[in-house]
LODRENTOR-528603 format. One record per residue (C-alpha): x, y, z; residue in one letter. Coordinates in Angstrom, 1 decimal. Layout:
REM LODRENTOR-528603
+--------+--------+--------+------+
:     c1 :     c2 :     c3 : code :
+--------+--------+--------+------+
:      X :      Y :      Z :    a :
...
+--------+--------+--------+------+
REM end
This chain:
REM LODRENTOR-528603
+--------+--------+--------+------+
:     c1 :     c2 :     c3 : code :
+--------+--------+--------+------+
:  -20.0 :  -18.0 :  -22.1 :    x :
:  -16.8 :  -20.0 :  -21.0 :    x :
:  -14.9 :  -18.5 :  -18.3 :    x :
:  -12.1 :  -19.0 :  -15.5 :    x :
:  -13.2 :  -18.2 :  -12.0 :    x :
:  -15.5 :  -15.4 :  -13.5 :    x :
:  -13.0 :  -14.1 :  -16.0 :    x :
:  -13.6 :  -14.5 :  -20.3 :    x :
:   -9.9 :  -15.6 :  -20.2 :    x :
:   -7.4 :  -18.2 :  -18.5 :    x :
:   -5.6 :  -16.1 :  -16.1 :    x :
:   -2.5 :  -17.1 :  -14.9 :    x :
:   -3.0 :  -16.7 :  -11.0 :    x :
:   -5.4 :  -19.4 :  -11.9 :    x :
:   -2.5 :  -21.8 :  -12.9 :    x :
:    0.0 :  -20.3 :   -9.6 :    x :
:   -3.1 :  -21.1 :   -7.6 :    x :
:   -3.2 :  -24.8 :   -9.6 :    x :
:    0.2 :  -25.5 :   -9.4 :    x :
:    1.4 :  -24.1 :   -6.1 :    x :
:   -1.7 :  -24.6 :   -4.0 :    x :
:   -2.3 :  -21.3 :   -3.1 :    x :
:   -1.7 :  -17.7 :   -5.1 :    x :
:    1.4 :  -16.7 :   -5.0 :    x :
:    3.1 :  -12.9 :   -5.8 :    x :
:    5.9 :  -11.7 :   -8.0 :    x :
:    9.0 :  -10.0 :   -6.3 :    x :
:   10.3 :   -7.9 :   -9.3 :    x :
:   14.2 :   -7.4 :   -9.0 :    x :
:   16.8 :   -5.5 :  -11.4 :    x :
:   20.1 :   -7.6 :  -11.4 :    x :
:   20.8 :   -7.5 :  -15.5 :    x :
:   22.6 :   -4.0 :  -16.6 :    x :
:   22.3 :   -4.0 :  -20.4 :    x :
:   21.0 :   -5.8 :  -23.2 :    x :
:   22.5 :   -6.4 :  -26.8 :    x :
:   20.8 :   -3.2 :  -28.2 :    x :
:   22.0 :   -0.6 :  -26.1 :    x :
:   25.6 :   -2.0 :  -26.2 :    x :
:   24.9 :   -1.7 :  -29.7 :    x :
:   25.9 :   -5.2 :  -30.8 :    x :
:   25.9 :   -5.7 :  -35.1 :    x :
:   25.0 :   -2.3 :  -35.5 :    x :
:   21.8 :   -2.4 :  -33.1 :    x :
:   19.9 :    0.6 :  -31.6 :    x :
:   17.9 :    1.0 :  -28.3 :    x :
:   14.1 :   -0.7 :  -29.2 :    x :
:   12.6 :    2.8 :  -29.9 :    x :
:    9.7 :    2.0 :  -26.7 :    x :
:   12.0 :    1.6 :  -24.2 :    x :
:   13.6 :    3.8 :  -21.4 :    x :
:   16.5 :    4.1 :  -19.4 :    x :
:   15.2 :    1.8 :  -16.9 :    x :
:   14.7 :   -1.2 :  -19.1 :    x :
:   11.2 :   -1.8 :  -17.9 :    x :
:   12.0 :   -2.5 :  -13.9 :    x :
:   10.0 :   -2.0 :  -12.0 :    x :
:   11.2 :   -0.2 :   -9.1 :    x :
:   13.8 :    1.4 :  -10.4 :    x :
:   14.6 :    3.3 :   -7.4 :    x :
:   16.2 :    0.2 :   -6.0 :    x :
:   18.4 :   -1.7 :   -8.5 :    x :
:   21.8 :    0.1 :   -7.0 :    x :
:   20.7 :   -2.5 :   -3.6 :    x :
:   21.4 :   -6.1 :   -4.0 :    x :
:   19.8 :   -8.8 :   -4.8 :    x :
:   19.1 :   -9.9 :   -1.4 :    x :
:   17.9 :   -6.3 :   -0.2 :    x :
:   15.7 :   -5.8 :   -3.4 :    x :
:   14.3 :   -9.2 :   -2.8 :    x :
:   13.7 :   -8.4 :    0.9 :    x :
:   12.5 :   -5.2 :    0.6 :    x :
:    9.8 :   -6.1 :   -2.5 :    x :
:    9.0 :   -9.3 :   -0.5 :    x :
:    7.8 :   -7.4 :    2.6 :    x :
:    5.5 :   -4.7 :    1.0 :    x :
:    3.9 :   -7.4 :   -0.6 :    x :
:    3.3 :   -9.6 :    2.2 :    x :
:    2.5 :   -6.1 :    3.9 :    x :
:   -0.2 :   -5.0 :    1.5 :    x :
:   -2.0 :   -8.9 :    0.3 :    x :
:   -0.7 :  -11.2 :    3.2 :    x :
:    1.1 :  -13.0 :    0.9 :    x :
:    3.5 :  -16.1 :    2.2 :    x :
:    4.6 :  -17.3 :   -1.4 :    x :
:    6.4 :  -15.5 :   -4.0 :    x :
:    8.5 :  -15.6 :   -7.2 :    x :
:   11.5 :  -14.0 :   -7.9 :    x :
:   11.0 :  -11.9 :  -11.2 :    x :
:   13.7 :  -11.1 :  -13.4 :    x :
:   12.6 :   -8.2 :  -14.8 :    x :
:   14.7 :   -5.5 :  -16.2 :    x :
:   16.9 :   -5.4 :  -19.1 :    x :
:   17.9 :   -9.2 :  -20.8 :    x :
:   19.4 :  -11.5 :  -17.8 :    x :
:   20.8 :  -13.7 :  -20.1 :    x :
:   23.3 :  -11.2 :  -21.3 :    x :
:   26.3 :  -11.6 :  -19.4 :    x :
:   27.9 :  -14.4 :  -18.0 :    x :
:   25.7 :  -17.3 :  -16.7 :    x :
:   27.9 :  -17.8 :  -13.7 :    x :
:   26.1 :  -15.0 :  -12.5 :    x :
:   23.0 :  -16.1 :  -13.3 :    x :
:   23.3 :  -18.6 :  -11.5 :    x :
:   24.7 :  -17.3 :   -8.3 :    x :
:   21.1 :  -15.2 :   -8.4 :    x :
:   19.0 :  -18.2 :   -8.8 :    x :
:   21.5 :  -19.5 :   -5.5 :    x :
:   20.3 :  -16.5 :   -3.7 :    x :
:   16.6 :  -16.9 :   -4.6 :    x :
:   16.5 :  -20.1 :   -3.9 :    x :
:   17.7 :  -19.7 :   -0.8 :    x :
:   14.2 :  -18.5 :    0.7 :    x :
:   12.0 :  -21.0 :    2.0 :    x :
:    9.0 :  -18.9 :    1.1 :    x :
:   10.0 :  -18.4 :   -2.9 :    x :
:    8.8 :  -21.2 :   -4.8 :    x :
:   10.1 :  -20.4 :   -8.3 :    x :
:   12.2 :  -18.1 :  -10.2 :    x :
:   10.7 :  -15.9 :  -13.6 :    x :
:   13.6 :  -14.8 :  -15.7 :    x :
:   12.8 :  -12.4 :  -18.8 :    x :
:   14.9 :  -12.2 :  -21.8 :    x :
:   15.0 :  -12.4 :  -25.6 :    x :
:   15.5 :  -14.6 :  -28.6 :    x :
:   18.6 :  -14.0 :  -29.5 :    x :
:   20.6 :  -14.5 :  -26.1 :    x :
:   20.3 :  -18.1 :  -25.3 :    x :
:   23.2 :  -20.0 :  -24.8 :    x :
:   23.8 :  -23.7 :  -24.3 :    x :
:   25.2 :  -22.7 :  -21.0 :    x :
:   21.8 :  -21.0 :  -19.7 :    x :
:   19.7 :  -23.5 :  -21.1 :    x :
:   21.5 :  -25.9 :  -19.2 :    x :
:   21.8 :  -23.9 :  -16.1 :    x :
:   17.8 :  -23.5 :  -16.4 :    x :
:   17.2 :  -26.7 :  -16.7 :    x :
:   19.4 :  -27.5 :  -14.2 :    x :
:   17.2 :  -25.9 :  -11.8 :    x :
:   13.7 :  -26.8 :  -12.9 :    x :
:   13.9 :  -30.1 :  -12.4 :    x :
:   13.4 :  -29.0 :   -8.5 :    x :
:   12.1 :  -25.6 :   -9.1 :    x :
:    9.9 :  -24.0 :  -10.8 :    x :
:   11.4 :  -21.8 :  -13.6 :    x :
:    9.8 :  -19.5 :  -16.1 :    x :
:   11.2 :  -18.2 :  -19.0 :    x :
:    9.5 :  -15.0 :  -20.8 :    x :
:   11.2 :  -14.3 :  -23.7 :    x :
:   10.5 :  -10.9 :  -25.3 :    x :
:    9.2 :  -11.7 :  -28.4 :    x :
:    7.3 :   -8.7 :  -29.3 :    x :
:    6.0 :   -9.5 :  -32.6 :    x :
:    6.1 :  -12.0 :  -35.3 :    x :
:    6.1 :   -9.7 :  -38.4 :    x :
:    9.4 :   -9.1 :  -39.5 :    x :
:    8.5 :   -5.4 :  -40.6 :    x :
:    7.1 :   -4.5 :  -37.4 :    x :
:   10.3 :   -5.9 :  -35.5 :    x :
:   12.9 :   -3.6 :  -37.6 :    x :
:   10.4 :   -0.7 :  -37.3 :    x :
:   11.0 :   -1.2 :  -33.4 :    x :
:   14.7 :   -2.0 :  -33.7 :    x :
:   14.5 :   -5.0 :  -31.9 :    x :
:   17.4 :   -6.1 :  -33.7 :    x :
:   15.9 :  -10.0 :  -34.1 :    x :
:   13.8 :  -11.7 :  -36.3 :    x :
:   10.4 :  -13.7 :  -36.2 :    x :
:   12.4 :  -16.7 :  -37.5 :    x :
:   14.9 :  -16.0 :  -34.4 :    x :
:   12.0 :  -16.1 :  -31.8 :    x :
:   10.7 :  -19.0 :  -33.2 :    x :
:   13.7 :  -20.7 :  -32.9 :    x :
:   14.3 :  -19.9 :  -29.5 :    x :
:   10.9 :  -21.1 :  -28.4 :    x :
:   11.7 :  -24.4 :  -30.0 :    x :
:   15.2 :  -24.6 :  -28.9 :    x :
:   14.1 :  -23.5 :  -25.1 :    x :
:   11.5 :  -26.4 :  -25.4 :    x :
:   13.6 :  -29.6 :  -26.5 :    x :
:   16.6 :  -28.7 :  -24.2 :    x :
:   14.9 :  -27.5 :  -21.4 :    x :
:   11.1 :  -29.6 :  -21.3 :    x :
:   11.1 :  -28.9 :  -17.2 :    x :
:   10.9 :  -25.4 :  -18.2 :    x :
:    7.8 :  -22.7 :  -18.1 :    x :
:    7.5 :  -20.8 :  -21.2 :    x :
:    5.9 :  -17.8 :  -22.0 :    x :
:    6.7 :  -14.6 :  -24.5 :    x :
:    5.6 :  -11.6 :  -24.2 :    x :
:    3.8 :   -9.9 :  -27.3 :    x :
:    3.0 :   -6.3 :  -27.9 :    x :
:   -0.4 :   -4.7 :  -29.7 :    x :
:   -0.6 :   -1.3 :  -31.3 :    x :
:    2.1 :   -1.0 :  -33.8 :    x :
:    2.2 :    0.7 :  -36.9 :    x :
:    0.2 :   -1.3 :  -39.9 :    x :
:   -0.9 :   -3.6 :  -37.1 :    x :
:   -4.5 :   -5.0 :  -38.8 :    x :
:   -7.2 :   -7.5 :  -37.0 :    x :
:   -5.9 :  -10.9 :  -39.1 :    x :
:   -2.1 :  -10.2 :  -37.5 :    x :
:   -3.1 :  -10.6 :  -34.2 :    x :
:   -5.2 :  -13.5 :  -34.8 :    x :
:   -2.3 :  -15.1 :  -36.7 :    x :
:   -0.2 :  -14.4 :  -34.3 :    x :
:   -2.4 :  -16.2 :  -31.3 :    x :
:   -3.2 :  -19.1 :  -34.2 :    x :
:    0.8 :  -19.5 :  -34.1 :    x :
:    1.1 :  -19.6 :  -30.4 :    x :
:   -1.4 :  -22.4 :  -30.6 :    x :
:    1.3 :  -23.8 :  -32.7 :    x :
:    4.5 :  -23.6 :  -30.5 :    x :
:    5.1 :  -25.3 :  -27.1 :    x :
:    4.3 :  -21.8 :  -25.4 :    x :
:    2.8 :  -22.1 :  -22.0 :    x :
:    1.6 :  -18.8 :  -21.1 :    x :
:    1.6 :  -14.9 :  -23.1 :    x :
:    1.7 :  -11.3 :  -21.7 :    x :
:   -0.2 :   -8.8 :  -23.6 :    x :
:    1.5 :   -4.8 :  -23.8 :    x :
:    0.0 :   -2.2 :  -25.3 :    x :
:    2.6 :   -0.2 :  -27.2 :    x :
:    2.6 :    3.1 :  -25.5 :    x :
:    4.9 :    6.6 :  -25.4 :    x :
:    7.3 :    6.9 :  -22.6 :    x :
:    9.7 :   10.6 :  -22.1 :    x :
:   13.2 :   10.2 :  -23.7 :    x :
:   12.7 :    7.5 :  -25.7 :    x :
:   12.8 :    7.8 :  -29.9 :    x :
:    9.4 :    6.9 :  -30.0 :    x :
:    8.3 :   10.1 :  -27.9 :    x :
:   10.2 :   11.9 :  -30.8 :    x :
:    8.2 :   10.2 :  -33.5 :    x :
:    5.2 :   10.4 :  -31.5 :    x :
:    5.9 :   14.5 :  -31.4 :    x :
:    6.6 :   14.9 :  -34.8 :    x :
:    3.5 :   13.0 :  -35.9 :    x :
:    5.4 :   10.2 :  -37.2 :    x :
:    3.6 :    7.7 :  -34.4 :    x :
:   -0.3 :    7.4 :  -33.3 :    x :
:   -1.5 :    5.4 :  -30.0 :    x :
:   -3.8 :    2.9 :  -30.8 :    x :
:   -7.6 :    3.6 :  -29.2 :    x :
:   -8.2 :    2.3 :  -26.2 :    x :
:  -11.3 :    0.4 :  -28.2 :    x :
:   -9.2 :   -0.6 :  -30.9 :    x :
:   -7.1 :   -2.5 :  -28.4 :    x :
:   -9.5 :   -4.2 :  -26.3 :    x :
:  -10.8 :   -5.5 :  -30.1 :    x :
:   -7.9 :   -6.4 :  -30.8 :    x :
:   -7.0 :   -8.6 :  -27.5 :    x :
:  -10.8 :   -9.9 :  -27.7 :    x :
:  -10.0 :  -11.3 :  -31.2 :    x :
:   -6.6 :  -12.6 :  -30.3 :    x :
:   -8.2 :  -14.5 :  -26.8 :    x :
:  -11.2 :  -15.8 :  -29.2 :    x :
:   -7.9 :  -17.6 :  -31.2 :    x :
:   -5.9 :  -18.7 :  -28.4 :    x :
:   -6.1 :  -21.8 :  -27.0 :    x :
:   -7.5 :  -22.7 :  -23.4 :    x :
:   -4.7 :  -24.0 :  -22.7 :    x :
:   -2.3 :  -21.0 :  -22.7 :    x :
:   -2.5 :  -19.0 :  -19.2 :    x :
:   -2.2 :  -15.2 :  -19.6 :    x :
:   -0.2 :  -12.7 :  -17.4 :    x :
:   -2.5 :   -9.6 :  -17.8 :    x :
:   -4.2 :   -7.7 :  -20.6 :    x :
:   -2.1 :   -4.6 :  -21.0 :    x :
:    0.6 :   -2.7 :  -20.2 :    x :
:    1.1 :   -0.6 :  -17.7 :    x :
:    3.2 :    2.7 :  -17.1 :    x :
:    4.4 :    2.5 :  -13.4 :    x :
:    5.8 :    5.7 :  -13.6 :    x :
:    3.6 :    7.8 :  -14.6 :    x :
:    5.6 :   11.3 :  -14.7 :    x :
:    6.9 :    9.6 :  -17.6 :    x :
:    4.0 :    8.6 :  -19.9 :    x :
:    3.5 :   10.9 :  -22.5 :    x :
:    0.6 :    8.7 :  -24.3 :    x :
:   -2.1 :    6.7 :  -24.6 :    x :
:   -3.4 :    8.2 :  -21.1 :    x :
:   -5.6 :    5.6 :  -20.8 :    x :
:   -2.4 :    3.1 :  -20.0 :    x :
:   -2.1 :    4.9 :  -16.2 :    x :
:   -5.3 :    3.6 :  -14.9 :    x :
:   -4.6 :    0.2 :  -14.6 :    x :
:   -7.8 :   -1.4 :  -12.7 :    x :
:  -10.0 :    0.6 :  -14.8 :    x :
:   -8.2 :   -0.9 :  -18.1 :    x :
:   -8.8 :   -4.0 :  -17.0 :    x :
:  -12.3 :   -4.1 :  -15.8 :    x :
:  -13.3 :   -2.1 :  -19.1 :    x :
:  -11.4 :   -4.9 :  -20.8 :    x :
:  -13.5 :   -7.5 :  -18.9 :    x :
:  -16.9 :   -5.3 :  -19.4 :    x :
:  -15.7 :   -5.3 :  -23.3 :    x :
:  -15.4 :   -9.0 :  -23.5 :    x :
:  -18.5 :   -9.4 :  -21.8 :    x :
:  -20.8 :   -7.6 :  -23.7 :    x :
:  -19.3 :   -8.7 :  -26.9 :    x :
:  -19.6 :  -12.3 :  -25.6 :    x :
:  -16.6 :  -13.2 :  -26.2 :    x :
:  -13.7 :  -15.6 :  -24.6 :    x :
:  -10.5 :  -17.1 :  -24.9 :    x :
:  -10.5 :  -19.9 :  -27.3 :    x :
:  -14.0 :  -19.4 :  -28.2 :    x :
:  -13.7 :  -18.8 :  -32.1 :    x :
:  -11.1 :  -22.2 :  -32.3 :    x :
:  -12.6 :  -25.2 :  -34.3 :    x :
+--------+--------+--------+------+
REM end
């Protein structure tokens, strides 16, 4: 059995710890406001998973600037792991929807710490402009940048049932685009497991075309039920299931077995960090025993990441 300092699976503090020298720490922040769905841009709705936060992280802090949310994240976790290098996440919301004058007065302040080494900016396919992807650039030819676009899915019918508002053929696109105009650039998407129709072949078609793109790294969600969002309605009026906790872990085993060696992944699952608002699968708000079931799982199946590639 192939593993990665004891894990079935590349991780990527294994490539921080490769390309920094020593592991390193994300410092989420919440700079962006909105995204094209919620302004409601050619007729688009809310994705029916999210909240009102937009998937930040501490959401009790995005009023504060970007210095004092960078400050304040950046001590607890030096606080709590001793940690003396970080990135600056981009979390929340799409940070490549508004102006990237702004953008780039963020990556200014960032930059400006001695003791952050890079910069992770989330966002999706279809806000990408010449002007960011020069702007990136720009800066990764000193700095370390990572781009995680939110890709989601590559089945078209699975994207419209979630309202994401952009196509397969649109993320695809914006890999490839991302990749010939900014090649200094780290590039990851993030994919989500559990949807409706979802079978075994999709997911390993859709690690098969990973393989395929010039995608450095993938984070793995598990779709789950938040309060106020219309997929707690759905969910209530039987129109939605969960996926098994089992089912999952078969289905990220088979989609590892297809993924090459090569590709680093963030983590496993998602996870709700505020709990008062999960409605379901439960088993998303115990994080550390998700993951070390999902190790135990792999284990005893015998599995790892790019084992089943010839």
């Amino acid at each position: 059995m192939k593993e990665w300092n004891g894990l079935p699976y590349y991780p990527i503090s294994q490539f921080y710890k490769e390309r920094f020298g020593e592991k390193v720490y994300k410092v989420p922040v919440s700079t962006a406001e909105t995204c094209p769905n919620r302004e409601g841009l050619r007729g688009m709705k809310t994705c029916n998973f999210c909240d009102v936060w937009g998937s930040a992280a501490y959401p009790e802090i995005r009023e504060r600037s970007l210095r004092e949310q960078i400050d304040q994240n950046k001590q607890k976790m030096a606080e709590a792991y001793h940690a003396k290098k970080f990135l600056v996440y981009f979390q929340a919301y799409t940070n490549t929807f508004e102006k990237s004058s702004r953008l780039a007065e963020q990556l200014e302040i960032a930059f400006s710490y001695e003791d952050i080494v890079g910069a992770v900016i989330g966002t999706r396919p279809d806000c990408i402009s010449d002007a960011v992807l020069k702007l990136w650039e720009g800066w990764a030819r000193s700095r370390f940048v990572a781009i995680e676009i939110g890709v989601q899915s590559f089945e078209n019918q699975q994207l419209e049932w979630m309202r994401r508002g952009h196509s397969s053929e649109k993320s695809i696109w914006a890999i490839n685009k991302i990749a010939v105009e900014c090649p200094s650039v780290n590039l990851g998407i993030h994919l989500m497991f559990g949807l409706p129709g979802e079978t075994d072949q999709d997911v390993i078609k859709a690690a098969e075309l990973v393989n395929q793109l010039p995608i450095q790294n993938v984070k793995l969600h598990n779709l789950h039920v938040l309060k106020n969002t219309p997929l707690a309605e759905d969910y209530q009026m039987g129109r939605f299931t969960p996926i098994d906790r089992e089912v999952y872990f078969e289905r990220c085993r088979l989609f590892l077995q297809h993924l090459s060696e090569k590709v680093a992944v963030h983590r496993l699952a998602a996870l709700s960090t505020r709990a008062d608002e999960l409605i379901a699968p439960d088993w998303t708000a115990r994080k550390m025993e998700m993951y070390q079931h999902m190790i135990d799982y792999m284990r005893a199946q015998n599995s790892w990441q790019s084992q089943n590639i010839r």
